[in-house]
C-alpha positions in Angstrom: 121.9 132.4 80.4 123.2 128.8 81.0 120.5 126.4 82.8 120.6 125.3 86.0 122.3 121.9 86.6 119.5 120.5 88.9 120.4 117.0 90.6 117.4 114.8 91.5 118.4 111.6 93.8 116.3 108.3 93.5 117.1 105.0 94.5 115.3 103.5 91.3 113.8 106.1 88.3 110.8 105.3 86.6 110.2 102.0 87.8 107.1 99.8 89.0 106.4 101.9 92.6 104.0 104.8 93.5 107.0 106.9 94.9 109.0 105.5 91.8 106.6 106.6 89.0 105.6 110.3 91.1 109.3 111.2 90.9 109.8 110.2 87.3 106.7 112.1 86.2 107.3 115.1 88.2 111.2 115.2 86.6 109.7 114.5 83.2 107.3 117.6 83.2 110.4 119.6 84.7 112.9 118.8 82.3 110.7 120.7 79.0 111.8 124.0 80.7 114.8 124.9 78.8 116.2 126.9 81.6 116.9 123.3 84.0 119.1 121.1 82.8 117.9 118.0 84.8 120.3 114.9 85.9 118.9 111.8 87.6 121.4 110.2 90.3 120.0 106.8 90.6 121.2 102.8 91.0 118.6 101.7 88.8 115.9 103.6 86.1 114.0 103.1 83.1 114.6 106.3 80.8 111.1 108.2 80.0 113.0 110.4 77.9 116.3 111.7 76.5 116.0 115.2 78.1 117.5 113.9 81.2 121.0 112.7 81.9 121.5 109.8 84.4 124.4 109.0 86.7 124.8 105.7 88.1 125.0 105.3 92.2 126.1 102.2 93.6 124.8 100.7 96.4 125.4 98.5 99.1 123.0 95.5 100.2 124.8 93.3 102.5 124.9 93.8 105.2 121.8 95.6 104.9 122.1 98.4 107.2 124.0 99.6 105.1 122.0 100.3 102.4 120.3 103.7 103.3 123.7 105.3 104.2 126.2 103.6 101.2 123.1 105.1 98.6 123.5 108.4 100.3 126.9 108.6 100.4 127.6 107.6 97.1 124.9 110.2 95.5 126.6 112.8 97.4 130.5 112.1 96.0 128.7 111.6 92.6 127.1 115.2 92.7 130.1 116.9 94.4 132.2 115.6 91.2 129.4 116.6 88.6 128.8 120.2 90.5 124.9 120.8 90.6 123.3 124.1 91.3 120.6 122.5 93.6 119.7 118.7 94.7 116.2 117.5 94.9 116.0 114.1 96.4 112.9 111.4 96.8 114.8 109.7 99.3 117.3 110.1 102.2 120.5 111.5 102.0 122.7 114.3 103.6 122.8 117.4 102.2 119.9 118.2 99.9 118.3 121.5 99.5 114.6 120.2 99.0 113.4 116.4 99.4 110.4 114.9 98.8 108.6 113.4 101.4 106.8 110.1 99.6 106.7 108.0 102.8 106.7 108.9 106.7 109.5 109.5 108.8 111.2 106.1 109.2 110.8 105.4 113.1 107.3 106.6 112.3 106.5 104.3 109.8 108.3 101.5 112.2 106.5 102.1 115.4 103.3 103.3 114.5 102.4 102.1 111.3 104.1 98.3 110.9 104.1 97.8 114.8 107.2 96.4 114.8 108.4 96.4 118.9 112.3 96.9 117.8 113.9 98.8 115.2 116.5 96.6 113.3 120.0 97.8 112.6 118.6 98.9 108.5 116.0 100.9 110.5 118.1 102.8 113.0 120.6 103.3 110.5 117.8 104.5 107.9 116.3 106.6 110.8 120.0 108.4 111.5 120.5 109.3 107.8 116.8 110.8 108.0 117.7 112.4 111.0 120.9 114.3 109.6 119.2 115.5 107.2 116.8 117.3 109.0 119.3 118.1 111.7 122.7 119.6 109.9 120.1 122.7 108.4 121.2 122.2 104.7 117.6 121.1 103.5 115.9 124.1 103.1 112.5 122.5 101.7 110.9 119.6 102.7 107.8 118.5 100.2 104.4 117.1 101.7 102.5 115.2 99.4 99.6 115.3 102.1 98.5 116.8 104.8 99.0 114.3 107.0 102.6 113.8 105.8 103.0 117.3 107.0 101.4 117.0 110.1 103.1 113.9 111.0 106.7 115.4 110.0 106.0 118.1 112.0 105.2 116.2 114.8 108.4 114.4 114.5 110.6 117.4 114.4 111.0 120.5 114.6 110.8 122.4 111.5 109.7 125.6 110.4 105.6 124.9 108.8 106.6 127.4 106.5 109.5 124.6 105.6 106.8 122.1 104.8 104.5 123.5 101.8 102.0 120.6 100.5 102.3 119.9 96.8 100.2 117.4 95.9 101.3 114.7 92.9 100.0 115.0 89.4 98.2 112.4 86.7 98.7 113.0 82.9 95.5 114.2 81.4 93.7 111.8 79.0 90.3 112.5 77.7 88.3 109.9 75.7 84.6 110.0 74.6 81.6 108.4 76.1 81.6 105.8 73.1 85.6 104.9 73.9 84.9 104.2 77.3 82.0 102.1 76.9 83.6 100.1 74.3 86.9 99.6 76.9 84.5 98.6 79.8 82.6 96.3 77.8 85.8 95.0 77.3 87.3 94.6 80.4 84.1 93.0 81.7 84.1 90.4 79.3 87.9 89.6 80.0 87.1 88.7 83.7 83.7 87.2 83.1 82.1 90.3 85.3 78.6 90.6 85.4 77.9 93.8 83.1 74.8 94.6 85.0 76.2 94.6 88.3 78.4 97.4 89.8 82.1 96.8 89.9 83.7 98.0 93.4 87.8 98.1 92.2 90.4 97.9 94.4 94.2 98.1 93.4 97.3 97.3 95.2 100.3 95.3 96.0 99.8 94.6 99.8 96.7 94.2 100.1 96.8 94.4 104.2 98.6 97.6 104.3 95.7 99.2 102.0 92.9 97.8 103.7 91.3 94.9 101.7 90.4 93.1 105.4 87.8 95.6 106.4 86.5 96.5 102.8 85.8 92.8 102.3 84.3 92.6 106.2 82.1 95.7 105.0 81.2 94.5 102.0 79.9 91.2 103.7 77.5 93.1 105.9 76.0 94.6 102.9 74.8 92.1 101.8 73.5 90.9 104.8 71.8 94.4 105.5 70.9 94.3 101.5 70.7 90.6 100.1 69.3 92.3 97.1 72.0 94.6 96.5 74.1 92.9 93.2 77.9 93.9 93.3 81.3 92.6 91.7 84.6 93.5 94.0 87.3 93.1 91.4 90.4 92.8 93.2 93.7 93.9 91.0 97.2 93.2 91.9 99.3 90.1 93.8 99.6 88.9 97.3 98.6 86.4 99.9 95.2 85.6 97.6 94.7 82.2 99.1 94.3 83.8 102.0 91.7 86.8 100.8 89.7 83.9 98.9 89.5 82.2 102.3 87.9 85.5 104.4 85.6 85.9 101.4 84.1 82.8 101.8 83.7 83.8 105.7 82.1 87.2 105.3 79.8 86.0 102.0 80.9 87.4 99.1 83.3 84.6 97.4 80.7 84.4 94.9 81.2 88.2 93.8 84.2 88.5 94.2 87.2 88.4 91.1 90.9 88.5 91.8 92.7 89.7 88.5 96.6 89.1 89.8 99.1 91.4 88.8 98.5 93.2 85.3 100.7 95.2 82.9 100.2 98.8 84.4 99.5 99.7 80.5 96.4 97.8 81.2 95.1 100.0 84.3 93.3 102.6 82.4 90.9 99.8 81.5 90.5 98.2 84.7 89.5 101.7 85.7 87.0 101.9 83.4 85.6 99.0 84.0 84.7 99.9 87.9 82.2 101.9 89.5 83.9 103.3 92.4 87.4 102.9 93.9 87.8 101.8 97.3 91.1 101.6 99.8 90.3 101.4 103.7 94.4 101.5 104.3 96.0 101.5 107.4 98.1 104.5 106.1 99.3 106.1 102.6 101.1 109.2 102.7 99.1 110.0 99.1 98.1 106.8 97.7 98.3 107.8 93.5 95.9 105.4 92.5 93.0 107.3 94.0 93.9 110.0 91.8 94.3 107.7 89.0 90.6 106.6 89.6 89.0 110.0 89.8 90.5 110.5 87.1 88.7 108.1 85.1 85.5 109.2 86.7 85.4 106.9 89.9 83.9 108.2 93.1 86.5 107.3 95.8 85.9 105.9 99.2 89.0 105.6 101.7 89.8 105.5 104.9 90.9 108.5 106.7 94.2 107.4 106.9 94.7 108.0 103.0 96.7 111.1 102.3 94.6 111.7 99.2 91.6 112.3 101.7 92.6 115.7 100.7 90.7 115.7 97.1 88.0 114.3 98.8 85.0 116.4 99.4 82.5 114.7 101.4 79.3 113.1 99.5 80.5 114.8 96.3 83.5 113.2 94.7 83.8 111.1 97.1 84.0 109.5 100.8 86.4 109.2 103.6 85.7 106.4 106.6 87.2 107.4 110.0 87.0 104.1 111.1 87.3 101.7 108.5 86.2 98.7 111.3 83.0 99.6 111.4 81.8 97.1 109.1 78.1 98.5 109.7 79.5 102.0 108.5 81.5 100.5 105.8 78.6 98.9 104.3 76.3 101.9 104.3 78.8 104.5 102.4 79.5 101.7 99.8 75.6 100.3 99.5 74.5 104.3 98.8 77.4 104.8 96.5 76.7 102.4 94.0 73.0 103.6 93.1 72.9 104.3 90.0 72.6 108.0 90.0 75.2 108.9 93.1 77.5 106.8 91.8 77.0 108.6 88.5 76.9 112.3 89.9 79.9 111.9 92.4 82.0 110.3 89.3 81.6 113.1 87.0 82.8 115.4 90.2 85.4 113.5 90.8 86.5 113.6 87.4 85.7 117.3 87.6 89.0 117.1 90.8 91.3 115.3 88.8 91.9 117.8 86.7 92.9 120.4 88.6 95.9 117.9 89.6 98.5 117.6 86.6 101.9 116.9 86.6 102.3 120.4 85.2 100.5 122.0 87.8 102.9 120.6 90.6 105.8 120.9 88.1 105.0 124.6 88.4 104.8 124.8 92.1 108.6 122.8 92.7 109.7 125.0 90.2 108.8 128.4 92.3 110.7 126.6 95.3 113.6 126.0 92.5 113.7 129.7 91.6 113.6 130.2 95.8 116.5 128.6 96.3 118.7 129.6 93.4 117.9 133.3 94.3 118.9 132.8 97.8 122.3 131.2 96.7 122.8 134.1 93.9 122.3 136.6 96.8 124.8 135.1 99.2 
């Protein structure tokens, strides 16, 4: 039997972005079966692999409205002239059969999330293609990566539920002994002058307003005015307005215990990782937010906000905690200040650990594959 020719549609393949890096590694894991024959319709990638063809779709930028809709365009011709058995797209276009849902629905995201009072011509014309989509009844799949990307979608229109499965993202597994990882921590913590005593609260982004560093810092600032004894290091990893996070430090207390790192090569992650104690992201929203997963991964108890879509992983005072309201500094600092004893913060990593591995990229591969076999049925049938 000849494979299926399965199109999957991404502005940019395999590169620096959690959205980016999810769709890579879920096509990746898909293209080892022998029965899909995988082909990437993309304006920019990094090849993973050679077991997946790539197809170049132009795009364009000015004026900039016209970005959403030229890439969509575009990725349609280029799969109408290639002739693919089913499309899978990470972003919006016209007439998919599943796509991914890695962010919100755009006047979503507009209004509620980035409180912006008018929508600019890139964002009603973003909006429209979204709106298509969903509209013309071609999609016949629509991928939550959370439950509150589900719940929000189907807020925002009106879908079948049974449209709108949740398949979470995966990690790759890698194990490594007790003596690895100490050797790596000790590492890390002499390459940022960390204390090796004190525990290392790590938080990781590239906009750190969006994922909350505000009140974690303000939280972190009343414990140690609740518990002056309490020793801690926040190690902040990644690059933005850092003059202006240096400055609230110094206003809540904790400039002194507090390390920025800038932005690092993303092959140097897995050490960061193992050089904290516990991961922590009070954002405003994140539809999954992959890093969390990253962290349990390497044993970190997680505490987030409940406006993280990987809330999902999180079960309470086990792996892990999730803050309703992340402005309630006096809240904030009592999760994070019981946390870091040396026996929670021990117990809950090894459970969260214990979650991360029930989330691989084969695992999900395996689920979008059932909805692949779905589809391609249906269309045999008709």
């Amino acid at each position: 039997m000849e494979p299926k020719k399965i199109a999957v549609v991404i502005p940019k393949y395999g590169l620096v972005g959690g959205a980016e890096g999810a769709a890579a590694a879920l096509t990746e894991q898909l293209a080892l079966d022998p029965a899909l024959e995988i082909h990437v319709f993309a304006n920019r990638w990094q090849a993973w692999s050679d077991r997946v063809s790539f197809h170049h779709v132009p795009v364009i930028r000015f004026p900039r409205f016209l970005t959403t809709i030229s890439f969509a365009c575009f990725a349609q011709k280029a799969i109408d002239r290639a002739g693919m058995d089913l499309i899978h797209t990470h972003d919006r276009m016209f007439r998919p059969h599943i796509y991914t849902m890695h962010g919100l629905p755009h006047r979503v995201w507009v209004k509620e999330v980035r409180k912006k009072r008018r929508m600019s011509l890139f964002d009603q014309s973003t909006a429209w293609v979204e709106k298509r989509m969903v509209s013309d009844g071609h999609c016949q799949y629509y991928l939550a990566v959370s439950s509150i990307t589900r719940d929000i979608f189907l807020h925002e229109y009106q879908v079948d539920s049974g449209r709108v499965p949740i398949i979470h993202p995966g990690i790759d597994t890698v194990s490594a002994t007790l003596a690895e990882k100490e050797v790596t921590r000790s590492e890390m913590l002499r390459k940022y002058g960390l204390p090796p005593a004190d525990p290392v609260i790590l938080f990781v982004s590239m906009n750190f307003d969006i994922k909350g560093l505000d009140p974690l810092m303000a939280g972190l600032g009343r414990m140690k005015q609740l518990h002056p004894a309490q020793r801690f290091t926040l190690l902040i990893v990644g690059r933005d307005n850092q003059k202006k996070y240096e400055r609230l430090a110094r206003q809540v207390g904790i400039a002194g215990q507090t390390v920025f790192t800038g932005l690092i090569p993303r092959e140097e992650l897995d050490g960061i990782y193992l050089a904290g104690d516990v991961y922590a992201m009070l954002s405003k929203f994140d539809t999954f937010g992959m890093v969390v997963l990253e962290a349990m991964a390497k044993g970190l108890p997680i505490v987030i906000s409940g406006n993280v879509g990987a809330k999902d992983l999180i079960e309470e005072g086990v792996n892990g905690f999730v803050i309703d309201n992340p402005n309630d500094a006096d809240h904030v600092a009592e999760v994070l200040h019981n946390i870091i004893q040396e026996d929670v913060k021990r117990l809950m990593g090894n459970a969260a650990l214990e979650t991360s591995r029930h989330y691989t990229w084969e695992r999900t591969a395996q689920k979008v594959k059932g909805i692949y076999l779905k589809i391609l049925e249906n269309k045999q049938r008709a």
